[in-house]
N, C-alpha and C positions, 0 to 999 in steps of 0.2 A: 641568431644566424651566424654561421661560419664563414668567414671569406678571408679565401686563400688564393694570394697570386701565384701562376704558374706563365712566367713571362709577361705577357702582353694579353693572357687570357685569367679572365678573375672564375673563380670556382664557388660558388655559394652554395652552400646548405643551410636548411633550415632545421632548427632543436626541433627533435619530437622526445617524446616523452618512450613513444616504443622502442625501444632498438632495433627490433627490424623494420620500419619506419623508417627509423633515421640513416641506414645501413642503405636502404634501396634507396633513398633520397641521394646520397651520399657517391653511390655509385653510379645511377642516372646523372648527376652532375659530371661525376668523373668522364662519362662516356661521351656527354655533350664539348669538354674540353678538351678530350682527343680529337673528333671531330672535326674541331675550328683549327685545332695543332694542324691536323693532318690537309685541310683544306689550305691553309694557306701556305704550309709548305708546296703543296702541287703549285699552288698561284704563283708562289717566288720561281720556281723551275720554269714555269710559263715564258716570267718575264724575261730570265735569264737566255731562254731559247732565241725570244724576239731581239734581244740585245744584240745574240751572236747572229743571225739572220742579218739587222740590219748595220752590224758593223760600230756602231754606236749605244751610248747609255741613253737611258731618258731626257729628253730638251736637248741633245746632242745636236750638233747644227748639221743639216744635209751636206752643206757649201763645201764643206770642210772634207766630206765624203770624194776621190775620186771619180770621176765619172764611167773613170773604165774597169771601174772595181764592180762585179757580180757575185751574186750571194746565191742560196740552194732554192730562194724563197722565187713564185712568180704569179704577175700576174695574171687573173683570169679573164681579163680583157682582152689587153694589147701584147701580152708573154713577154713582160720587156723580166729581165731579173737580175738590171741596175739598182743595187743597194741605196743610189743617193734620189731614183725616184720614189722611194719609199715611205713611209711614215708612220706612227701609232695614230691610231683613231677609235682610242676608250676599249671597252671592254663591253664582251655580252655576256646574260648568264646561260648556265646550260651544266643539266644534271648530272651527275655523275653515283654511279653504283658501286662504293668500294666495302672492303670488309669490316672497316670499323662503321659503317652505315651510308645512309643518302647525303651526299655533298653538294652544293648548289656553287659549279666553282665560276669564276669571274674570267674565261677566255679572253687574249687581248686581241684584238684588230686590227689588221695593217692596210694601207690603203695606197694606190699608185695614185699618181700625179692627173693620169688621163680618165683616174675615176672609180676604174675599178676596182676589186679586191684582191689581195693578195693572198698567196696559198703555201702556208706555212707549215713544211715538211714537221709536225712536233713529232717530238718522242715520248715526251711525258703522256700527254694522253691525243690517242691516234683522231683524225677526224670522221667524226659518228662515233666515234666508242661510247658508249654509254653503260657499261661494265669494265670498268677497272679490272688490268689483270691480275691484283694481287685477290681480287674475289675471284674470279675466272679458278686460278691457281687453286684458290679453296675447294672450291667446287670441286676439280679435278680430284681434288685428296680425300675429298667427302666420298666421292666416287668410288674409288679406289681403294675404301678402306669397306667398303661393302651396303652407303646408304644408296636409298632408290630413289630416281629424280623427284618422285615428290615427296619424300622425306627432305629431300637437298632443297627443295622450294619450299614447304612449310617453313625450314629455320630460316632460310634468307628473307622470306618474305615478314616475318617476325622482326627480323631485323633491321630492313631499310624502309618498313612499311607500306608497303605497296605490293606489287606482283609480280615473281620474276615465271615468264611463259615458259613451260615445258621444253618447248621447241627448242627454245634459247639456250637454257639448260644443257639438254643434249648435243647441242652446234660445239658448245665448252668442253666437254667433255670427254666428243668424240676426237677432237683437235690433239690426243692423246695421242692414240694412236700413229698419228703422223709421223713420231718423233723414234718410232719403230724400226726405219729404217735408217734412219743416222744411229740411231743405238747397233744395231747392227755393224756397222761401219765402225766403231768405234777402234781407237787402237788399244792392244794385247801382248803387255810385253813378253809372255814362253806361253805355247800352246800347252793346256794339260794334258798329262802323259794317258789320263784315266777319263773317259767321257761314260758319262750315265743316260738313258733315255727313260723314257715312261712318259703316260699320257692320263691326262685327265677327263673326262666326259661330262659334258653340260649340253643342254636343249637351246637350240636357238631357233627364232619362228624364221619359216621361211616366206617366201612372197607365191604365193598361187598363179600371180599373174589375174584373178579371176574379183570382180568388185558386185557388194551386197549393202545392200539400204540398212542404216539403223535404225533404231526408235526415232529417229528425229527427221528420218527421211534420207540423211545423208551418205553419200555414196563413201565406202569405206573398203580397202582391200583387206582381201581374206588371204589370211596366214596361218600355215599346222608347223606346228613344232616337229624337229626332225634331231637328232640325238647328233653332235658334231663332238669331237675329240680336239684338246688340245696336247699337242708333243714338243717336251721337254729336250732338252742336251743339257746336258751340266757337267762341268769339268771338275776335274780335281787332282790336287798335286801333290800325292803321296808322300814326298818329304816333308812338303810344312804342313800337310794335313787341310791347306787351304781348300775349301768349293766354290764356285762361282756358274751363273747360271750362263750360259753360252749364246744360246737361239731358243726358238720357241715359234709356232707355227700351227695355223684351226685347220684340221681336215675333217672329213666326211665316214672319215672310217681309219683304222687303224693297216691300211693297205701296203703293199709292194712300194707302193708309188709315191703315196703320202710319209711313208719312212727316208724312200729316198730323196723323195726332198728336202728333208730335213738332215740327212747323212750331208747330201751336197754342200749344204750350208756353211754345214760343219768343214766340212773339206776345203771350200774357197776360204774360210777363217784360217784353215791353217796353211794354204798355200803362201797368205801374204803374214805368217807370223811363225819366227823357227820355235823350234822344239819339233820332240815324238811324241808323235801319237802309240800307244800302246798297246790299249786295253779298251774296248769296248762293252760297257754293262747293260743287258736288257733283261726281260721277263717272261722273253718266249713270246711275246703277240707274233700273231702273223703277218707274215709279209717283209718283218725285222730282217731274217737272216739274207736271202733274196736280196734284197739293198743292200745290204751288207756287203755281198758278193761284187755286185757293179761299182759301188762309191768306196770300201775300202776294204778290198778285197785280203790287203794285205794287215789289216786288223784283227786281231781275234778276238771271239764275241764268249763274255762268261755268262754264264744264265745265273741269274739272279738267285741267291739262298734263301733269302726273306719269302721272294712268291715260292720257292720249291717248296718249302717247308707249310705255310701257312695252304700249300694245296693238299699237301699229303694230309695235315691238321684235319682238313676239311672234310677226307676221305677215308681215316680212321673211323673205326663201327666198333663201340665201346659193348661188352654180352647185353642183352634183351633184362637180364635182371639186380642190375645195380640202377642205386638211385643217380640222381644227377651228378653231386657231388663227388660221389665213387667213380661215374664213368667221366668227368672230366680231368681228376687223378689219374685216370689208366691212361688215357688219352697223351696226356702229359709226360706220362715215362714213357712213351712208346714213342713219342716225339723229340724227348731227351736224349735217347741213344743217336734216332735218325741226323741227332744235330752234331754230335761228336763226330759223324763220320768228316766234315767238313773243317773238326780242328785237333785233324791228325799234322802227326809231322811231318809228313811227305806228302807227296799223292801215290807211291805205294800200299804204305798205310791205310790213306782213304780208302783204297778200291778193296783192301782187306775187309776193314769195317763195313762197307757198302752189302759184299757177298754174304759175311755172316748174317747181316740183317735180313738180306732176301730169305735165304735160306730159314732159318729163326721166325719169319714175319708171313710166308709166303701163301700159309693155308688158314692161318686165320687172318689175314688182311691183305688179302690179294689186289685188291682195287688202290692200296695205299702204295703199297710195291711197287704196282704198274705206275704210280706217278711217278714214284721213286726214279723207277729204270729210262722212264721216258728223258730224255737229252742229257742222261746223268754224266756223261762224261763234258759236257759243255758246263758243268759246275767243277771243276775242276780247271779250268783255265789258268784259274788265278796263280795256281803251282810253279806255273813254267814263266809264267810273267814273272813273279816273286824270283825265282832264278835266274831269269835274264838280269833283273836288276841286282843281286848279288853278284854277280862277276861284273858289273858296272863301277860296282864298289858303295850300289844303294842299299837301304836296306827300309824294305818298303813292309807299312804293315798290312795283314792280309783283310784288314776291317774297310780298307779303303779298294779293294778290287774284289770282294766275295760278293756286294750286293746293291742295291738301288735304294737301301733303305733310308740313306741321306736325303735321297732325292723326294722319297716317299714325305718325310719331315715337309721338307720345303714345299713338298703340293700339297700339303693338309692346310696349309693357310690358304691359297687356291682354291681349295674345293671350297670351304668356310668362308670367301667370299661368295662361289657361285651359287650355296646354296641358301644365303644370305638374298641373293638375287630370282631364285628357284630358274628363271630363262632368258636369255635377250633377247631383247626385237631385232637385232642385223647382227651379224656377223663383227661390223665396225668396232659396236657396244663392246661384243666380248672381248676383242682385241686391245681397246682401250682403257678395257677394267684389269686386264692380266697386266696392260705396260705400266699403268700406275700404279696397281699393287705391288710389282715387284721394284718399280722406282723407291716408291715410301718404304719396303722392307729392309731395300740395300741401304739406304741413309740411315739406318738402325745401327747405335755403335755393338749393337749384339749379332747383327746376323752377319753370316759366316762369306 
């Protein structure tokens, strides 16, 4: 047998002859002496609490206390919250749920003069908490990285051995959410010059209002899934090529309304934060431009290259007698030109390139044209912004205002939760799972 002191806690293992035997011996030891580490660290904090509560160390004499000294601490008798009526009187146990496992910790006890208990503000661990928040906090990130409550209950329950309830789960998780609108609030030292939009679609059940018996008898509300959208703003700052996600906001539809709430947003962010606003990037959904109009009228809106291009893609019709690979080559070069028109040297240029392709394009891919033509001059925005900022003395590149395809990156990890989740039960859920995915992303020394 091995034994290994680590402070005040001994580590034993015993020889096996297997090495993985002896490996998992080894490490269930190990885990049992974090454990008691971790316990009786909380215990010392405990004491330390009651120390500063009653002004004195342990066997410290009351006498010596003031009598017109008061502490945070009072009783639940007589509410007196004179420090020198006060006193320790032992300890009780009482469970504790943290992430290195189940803790059995040693609470102290303070007791008043007239009898009663004392009620002691702790910070270390709240009164009734029975989850620790640095598990809370797990959970949250288990969440948040795409497991589903009972995935997030199989491992914890694996782990503290016992049962952590559904209910309780989701109460942790939604608590996310909350921190929504202080993120909001946050401070922003220069508004970006460049804001991107686009939204993403996920099902979330709705509530009926209307309740149906189970198997088991039990009355249960009925809930259909109804397709909700979430919309993005994301800034970016053409000189240092920085992104940063701005607001984000669940609507019912990709509306007038639901844009403009989210433009607004945008706009009180940048009432209380200088810089210009410049350039606005979207995709063409409806209702974008409309809000536009009301919340910042004085913006101009470039349409998006990425969706122009991957519509017309969509709309090209390759002859009836090439195999696949042949018609997805023609497809190709006929979409190679369309993208040139976009990395002319002017917007002169462009609108040159533009006409010969109609012209060139027009009777054998009429349908692809017509995409072409539809808001084609809102794809050139970016020309005159790119000029504004030259006589500024900037020199902005045109990869950072032609398109949303940055944006498009950053909601591919979004979608990849959601469909990790296929739908949520509330509204709450998805809001919760978008603010902690994007929490855990931005503490990535890689993301942008």
């Amino acid at each position: 047998m091995t034994i290994v002191p680590i402070g005040k806690v001994v580590l034993q293992v015993t020889e096996q002859e297997n090495r993985e035997e002896y490996l998992r011996g080894m490490i269930g030891g190990l885990k049992e002496a974090v454990k008691e580490v971790v316990k009786r660290c909380i215990e010392v904090e405990l004491e330390q609490e009651v120390t500063q509560a009653l002004k004195r160390k342990p066997h410290g004499r009351s006498k010596r206390i003031s009598s017109q000294m008061k502490g945070e601490g009072a009783c639940r008798k007589c509410g007196s919250h004179q420090v020198s009526h006060f006193w320790r009187n032992g300890h009780y146990m009482r469970g504790l749920d943290t992430s290195w496992g189940h803790l059995g910790i040693g609470m102290p006890q303070v007791r008043c003069r007239c009898g009663g208990g004392v009620e002691v503000p702790w910070r270390t661990v709240r009164k009734g908490q029975r989850i620790w928040d640095d598990l809370g906090w797990e959970m949250q990130a288990e969440y948040g990285w795409g497991l589903s409550l009972r995935w997030i209950k199989a491992k914890e329950d694996s782990k503290l051995g016992g049962s952590l309830g559904l209910r309780t789960i989701n109460e942790w998780v939604q608590q996310v959410g909350a921190g929504r609108e202080e993120w909001l609030q946050r401070p922003i030292h220069d508004f970006p010059p460049v804001v991107e939009v686009d939204g993403v679609w996920i099902t979330v059940m709705k509530d009926t209002h209307e309740k149906r018996k189970d198997r088991s008898g039990r009355l249960r509300a009925v809930k259909v899934g109804q397709r909700y959208v979430v919309l993005f703003a994301r800034g970016c700052w053409p000189n240092s090529g920085k992104r940063s996600l701005l607001t984000w906001l669940v609507a019912e539809k990709e509306s007038e309304e639901s844009w403009g709430d989210l433009l607004f947003a945008v706009q009180q962010m940048k009432l209380r934060t200088p810089g210009r606003w410049d350039l606005l990037i979207g995709d063409g959904a409806g209702g974008l431009e409309a809000a536009r109009q009301i919340y910042c009228p004085d913006v101009p809106l470039q349409r998006c290259i990425f969706h122009k291009l991957r519509n017309i893609l969509r709309d090209l019709v390759a002859p009836a007698e090439m195999d696949r690979l042949s018609a997805r080559a023609y497809r190709g070069a006929i979409l190679e030109e369309v993208r040139l028109i976009w990395q002319a040297d002017g917007e002169l240029q462009a609108w040159q390139r533009y006409h010969a392709f109609c012209n060139k394009w027009l009777e054998s891919q009429p349908k692809a044209v017509r995409t072409l033509q539809r808001d084609f001059e809102r794809t050139l925005t970016f020309f005159d912004v790119m000029a504004q900022a030259l006589e500024r003395g900037e020199v902005w590149p045109p990869t950072c205002l032609r398109t949303t395809s940055h944006l498009e990156r950053e909601n591919r990890n979004f979608r990849r939760r959601f469909r990790l989740a296929v739908l949520f039960h509330s509204q709450l859920g998805l809001e919760a799972a978008v603010f902690q995915n994007h929490s855990l992303r931005a503490s990535l020394p890689l993301t942008s």
